[in-house]
C-alpha positions in Angstrom: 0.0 0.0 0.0 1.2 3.9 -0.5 0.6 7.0 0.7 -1.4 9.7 -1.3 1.4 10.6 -2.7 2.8 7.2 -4.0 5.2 6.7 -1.5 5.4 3.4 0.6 4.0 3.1 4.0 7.0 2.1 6.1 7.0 -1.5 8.2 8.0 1.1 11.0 5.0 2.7 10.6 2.3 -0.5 11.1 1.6 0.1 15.0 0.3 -3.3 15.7 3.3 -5.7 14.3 5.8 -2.8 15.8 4.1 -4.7 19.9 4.3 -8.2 18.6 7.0 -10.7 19.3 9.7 -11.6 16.6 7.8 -15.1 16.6 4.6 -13.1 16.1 6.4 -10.5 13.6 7.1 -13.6 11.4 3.9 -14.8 11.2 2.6 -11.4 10.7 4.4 -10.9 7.6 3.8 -14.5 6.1 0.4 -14.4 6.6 0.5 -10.5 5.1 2.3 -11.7 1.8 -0.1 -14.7 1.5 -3.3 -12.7 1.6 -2.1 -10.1 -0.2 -1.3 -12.1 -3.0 -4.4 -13.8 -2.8 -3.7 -17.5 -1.7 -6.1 -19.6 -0.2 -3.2 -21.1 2.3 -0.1 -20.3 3.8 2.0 -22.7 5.5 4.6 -21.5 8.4 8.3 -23.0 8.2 7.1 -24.8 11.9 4.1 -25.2 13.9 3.3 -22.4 16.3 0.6 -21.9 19.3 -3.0 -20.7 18.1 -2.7 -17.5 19.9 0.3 -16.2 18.7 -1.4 -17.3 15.0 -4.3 -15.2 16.0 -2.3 -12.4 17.2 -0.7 -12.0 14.2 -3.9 -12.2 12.0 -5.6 -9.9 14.0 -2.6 -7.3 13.8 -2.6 -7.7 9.9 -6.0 -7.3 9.3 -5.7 -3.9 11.9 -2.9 -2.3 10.5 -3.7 -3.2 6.7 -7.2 -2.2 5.7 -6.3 -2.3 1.9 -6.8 -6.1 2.4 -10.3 -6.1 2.0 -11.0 -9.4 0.8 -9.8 -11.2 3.5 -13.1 -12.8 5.4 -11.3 -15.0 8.3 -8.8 -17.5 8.5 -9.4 -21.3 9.8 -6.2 -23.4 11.0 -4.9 -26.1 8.8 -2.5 -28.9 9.3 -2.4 -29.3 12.9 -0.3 -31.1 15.7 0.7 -31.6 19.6 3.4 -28.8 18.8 0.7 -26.2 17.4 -0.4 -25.7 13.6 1.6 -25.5 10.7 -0.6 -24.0 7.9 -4.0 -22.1 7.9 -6.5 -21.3 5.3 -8.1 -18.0 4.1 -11.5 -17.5 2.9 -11.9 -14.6 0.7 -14.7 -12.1 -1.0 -14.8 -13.7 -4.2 -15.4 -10.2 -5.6 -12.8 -8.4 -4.8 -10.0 -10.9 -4.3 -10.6 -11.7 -8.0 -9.0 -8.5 -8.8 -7.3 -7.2 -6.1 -5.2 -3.7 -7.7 -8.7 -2.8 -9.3 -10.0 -2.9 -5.9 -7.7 -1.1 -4.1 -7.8 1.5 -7.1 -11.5 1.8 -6.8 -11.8 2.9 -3.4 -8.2 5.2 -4.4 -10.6 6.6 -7.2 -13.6 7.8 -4.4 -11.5 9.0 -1.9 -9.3 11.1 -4.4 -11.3 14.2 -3.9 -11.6 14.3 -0.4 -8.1 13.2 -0.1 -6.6 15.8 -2.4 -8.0 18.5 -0.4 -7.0 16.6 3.3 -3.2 16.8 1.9 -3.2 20.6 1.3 -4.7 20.8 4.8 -1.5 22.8 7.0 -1.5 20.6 10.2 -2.3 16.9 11.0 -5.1 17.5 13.2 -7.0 19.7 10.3 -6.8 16.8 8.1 -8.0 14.1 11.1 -11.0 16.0 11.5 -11.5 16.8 8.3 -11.6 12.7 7.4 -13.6 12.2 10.8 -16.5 14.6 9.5 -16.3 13.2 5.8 -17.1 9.6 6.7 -19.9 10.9 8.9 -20.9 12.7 6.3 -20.6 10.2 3.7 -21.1 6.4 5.5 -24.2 5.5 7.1 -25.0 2.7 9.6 -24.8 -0.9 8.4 -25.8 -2.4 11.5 -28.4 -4.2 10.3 -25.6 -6.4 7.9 -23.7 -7.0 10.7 -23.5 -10.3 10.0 -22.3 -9.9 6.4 -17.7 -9.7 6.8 -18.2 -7.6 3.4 -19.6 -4.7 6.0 -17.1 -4.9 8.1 -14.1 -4.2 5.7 -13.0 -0.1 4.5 -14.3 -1.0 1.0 -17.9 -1.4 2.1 -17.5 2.6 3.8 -16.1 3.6 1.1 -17.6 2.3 -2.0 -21.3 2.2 -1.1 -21.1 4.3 1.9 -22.7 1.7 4.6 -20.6 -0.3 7.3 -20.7 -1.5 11.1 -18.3 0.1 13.3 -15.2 -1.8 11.9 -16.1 -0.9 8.8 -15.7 2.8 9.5 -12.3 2.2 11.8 -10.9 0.6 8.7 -12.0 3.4 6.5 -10.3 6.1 9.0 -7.1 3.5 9.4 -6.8 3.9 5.3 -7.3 7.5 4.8 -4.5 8.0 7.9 -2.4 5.9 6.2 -3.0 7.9 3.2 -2.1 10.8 4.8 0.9 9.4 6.5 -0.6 9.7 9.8 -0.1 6.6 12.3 -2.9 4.7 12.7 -4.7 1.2 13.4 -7.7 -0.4 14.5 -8.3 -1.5 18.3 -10.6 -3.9 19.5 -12.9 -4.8 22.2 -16.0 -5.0 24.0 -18.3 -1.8 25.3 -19.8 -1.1 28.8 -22.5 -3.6 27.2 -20.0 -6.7 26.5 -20.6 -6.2 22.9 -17.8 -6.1 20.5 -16.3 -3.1 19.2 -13.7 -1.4 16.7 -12.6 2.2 17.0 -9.1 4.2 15.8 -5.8 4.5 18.1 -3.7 6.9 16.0 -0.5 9.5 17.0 -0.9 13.2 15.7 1.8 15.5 17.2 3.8 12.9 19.5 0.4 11.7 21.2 -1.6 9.0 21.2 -5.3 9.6 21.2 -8.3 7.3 20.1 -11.0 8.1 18.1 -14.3 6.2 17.3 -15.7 7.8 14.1 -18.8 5.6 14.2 -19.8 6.7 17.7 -19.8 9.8 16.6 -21.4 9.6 13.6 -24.6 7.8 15.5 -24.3 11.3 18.0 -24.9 13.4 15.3 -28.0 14.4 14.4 -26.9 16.9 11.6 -25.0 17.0 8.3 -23.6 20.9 9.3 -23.4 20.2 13.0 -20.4 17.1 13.4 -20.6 15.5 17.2 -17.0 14.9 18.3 -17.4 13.8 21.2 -15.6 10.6 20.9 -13.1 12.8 18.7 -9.5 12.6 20.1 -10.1 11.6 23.3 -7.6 9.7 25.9 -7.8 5.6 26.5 -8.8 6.8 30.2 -11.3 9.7 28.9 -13.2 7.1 26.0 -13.0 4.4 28.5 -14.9 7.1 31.2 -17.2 8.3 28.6 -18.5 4.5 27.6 -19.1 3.6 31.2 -22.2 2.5 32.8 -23.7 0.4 36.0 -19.6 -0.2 37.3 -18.2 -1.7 33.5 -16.8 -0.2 30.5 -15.2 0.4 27.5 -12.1 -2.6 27.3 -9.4 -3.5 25.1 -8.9 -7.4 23.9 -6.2 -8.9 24.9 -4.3 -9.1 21.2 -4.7 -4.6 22.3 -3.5 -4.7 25.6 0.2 -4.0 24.4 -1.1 -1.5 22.3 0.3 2.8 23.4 -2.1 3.7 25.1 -3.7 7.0 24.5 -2.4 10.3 26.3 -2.6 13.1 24.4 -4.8 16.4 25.6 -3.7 19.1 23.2 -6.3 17.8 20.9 -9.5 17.6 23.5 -12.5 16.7 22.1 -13.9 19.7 24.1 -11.8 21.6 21.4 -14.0 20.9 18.7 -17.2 20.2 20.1 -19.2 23.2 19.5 -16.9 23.3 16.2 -18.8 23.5 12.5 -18.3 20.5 10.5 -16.6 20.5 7.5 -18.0 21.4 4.5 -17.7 19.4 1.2 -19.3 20.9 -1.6 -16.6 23.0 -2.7 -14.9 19.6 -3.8 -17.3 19.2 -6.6 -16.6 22.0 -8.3 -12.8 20.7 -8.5 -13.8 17.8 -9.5 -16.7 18.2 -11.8 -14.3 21.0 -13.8 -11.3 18.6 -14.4 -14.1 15.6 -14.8 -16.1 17.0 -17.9 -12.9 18.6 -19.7 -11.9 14.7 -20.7 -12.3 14.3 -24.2 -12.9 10.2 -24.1 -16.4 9.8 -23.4 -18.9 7.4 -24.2 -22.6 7.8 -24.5 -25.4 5.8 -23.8 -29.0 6.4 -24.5 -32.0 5.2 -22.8 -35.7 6.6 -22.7 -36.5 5.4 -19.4 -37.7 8.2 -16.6 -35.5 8.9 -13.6 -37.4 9.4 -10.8 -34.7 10.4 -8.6 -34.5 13.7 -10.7 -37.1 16.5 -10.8 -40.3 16.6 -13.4 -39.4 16.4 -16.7 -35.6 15.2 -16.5 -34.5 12.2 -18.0 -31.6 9.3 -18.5 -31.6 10.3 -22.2 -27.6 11.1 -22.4 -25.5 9.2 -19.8 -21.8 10.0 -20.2 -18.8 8.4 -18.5 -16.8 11.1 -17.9 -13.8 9.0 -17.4 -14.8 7.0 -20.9 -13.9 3.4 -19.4 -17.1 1.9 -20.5 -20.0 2.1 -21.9 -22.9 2.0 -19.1 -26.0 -0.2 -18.8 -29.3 0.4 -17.2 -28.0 -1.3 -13.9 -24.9 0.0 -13.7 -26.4 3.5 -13.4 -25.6 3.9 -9.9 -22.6 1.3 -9.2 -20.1 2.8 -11.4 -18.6 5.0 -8.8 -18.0 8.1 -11.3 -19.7 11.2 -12.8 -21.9 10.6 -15.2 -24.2 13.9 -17.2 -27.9 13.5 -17.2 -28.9 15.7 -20.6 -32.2 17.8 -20.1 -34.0 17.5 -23.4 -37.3 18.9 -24.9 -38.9 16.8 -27.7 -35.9 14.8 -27.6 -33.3 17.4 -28.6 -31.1 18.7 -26.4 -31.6 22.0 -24.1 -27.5 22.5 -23.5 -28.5 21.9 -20.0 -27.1 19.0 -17.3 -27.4 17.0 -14.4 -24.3 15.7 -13.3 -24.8 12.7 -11.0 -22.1 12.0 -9.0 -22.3 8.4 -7.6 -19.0 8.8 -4.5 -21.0 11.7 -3.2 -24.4 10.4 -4.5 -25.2 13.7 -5.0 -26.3 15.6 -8.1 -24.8 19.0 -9.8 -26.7 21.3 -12.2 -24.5 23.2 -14.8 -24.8 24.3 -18.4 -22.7 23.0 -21.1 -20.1 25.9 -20.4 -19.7 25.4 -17.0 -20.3 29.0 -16.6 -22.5 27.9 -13.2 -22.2 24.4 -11.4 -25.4 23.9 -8.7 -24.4 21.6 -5.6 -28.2 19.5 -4.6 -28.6 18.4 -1.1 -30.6 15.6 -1.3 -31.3 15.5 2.1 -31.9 18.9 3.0 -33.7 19.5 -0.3 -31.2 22.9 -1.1 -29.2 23.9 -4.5 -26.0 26.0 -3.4 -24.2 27.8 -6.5 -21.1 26.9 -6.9 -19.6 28.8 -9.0 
């Protein structure tokens, strides 16, 4: 995996294999190469103990969210002495291709991601990451039982994911960033299970669970952060009730744990979230000045548009492919709906932009681009 920029994420750099043991390290990185190549099985050059296995799995999958197709891992050849080998299973989906993946979810987060590096200091571009997936991903709970919503790509991609599903998300766009970060683990007050973010901005330590949050707010201009940069001790007071609380696993306990105060969440929590429509005019101008586009025609009424708006000219602004009825809204890129009268064109578009699943009005000069809330109901000009 590399950093926005291209570069590679240093070894140094993965938090949770820098606390494991050189047995564990090895296994780590065997069972890293082997499921990021895509094997079904790995075998180890001896047999080691099921917990230091686990260990190591759990510390890839944490520090690594770019492996999204891994599902679990069951144990293999086995002895008195420990096991020797253990299988993977896999998303059949997205192992099958596993750079077109990655790219994919490289391709949504580009925007957002191209504004986060410009961003002056760490924290600025935490925060603004924190409000964009509260912004963007909404509450899979009900799939909890489906892996594929527990994994970055589902928060990404089609916006929807369980709390480990948004940790792996914030893990990847740290990374990104080249910001420490990985996933901890464990149970709430409750004795459910639970994922949320340790990560280091300035020196510190804090923790951060982005999916708490984002069931606290109750606005898309009005960000809760008040599980926001907090201390292990401060989260740990804050998710306590009836004498039990917020705990690590064991494979966490040797985790840093989390000190740092600069970065309060009483700082930021009568703070304005961040705002993201300026991104679309970015985008949308670079997007429709590509001159290999596609078209593709169909007479069918959208009904997701206002009266008298139709699919009558879908284009791929990035000219990959040719579109079909259903991949209307899985494509991932912009697209222009084409206003017509009669069946002739009025110069006038909808761009539908499916990372954002949002829409943009403009004309075919660009002279004004239109940002449509959806959920408020609201056109902003642009530009």
């Amino acid at each position: 995996m590399t950093d926005h920029k291209g570069n590679a994420i240093p070894t140094s750099s993965l938090v949770n294999r820098s606390v494991l043991s050189k047995t564990q390290q090895y296994l780590y990185d065997t069972i890293k190469d082997a499921t990021s190549k895509g094997l079904t099985s790995v075998t180890f050059n001896n047999y080691y103990s099921r917990v230091d296995i686990s260990y190591a799995y759990n510390a890839v999958t944490s520090d690594n969210p770019y492996l999204v197709w891994i599902h679990n891992y069951s144990n293999g050849t086995q002895g008195a002495k420990g096991v020797k080998s253990i299988n993977f299973t896999y998303d059949s989906a997205l192992v099958k291709d596993r750079a077109a993946t990655v790219q994919l979810m490289d391709d949504y987060l580009k925007p957002m991601l191209d504004k986060a590096t410009k961003m002056s200091t760490d924290i600025d571009k935490v925060k603004f990451v924190h409000d964009w997936l509260i912004y963007n991903v909404n509450d899979g709970s009900a799939k909890s039982s489906d892996m594929y919503y527990h994994k970055a790509y589902s928060a990404i991609v089609d916006k929807m994911g369980v709390c480990a599903s948004y940790t792996n998300a914030f893990t990847y766009c740290m990374q990104k960033l080249g910001i420490q970060c990985t996933m901890l683990g464990g149970t709430t007050w409750s004795g459910g299970g639970h994922c949320w973010n340790l990560l280091k901005v300035g020196g510190d330590w804090y923790e951060c669970d982005v999916y708490w949050d984002d069931v606290l707010t109750e606005s898309e201009t009005d960000f809760t952060y008040t599980c926001f940069m907090q201390t292990t001790a401060s989260l740990k007071a804050y998710d306590t009730y009836n004498g039990k609380s917020r705990t690590r696993y064991a494979d966490c306990e040797g985790l840093p744990i989390a000190k740092g105060t600069k970065y309060s969440p009483d700082n930021y929590r009568y703070s304005n979230g961040s705002n993201f429509s300026d991104l679309a005019k970015v985008v949308i101008t670079k997007k429709t000045n590509s001159s290999s586009v596609k078209n593709y025609t169909a007479s069918s009424k959208n009904t997701s548009l206002p009266s008298g708006w139709y699919k009558y000219k879908a284009i791929n602004i990035l000219g990959k492919k040719t579109i079909s009825e259903s991949d209307w809204t899985k494509e991932g890129k912009f697209y222009y709906i084409e206003k017509t009268n009669n069946g002739k064109s009025t110069g006038n578009y909808y761009i539908y932009d499916t990372a954002y699943d949002n829409y943009y009005y403009t004309d075919s000069s660009l002279s004004s681009i239109s940002w449509y809330n959806y959920k408020t109901g609201v056109w902003t000009t642009l530009k």
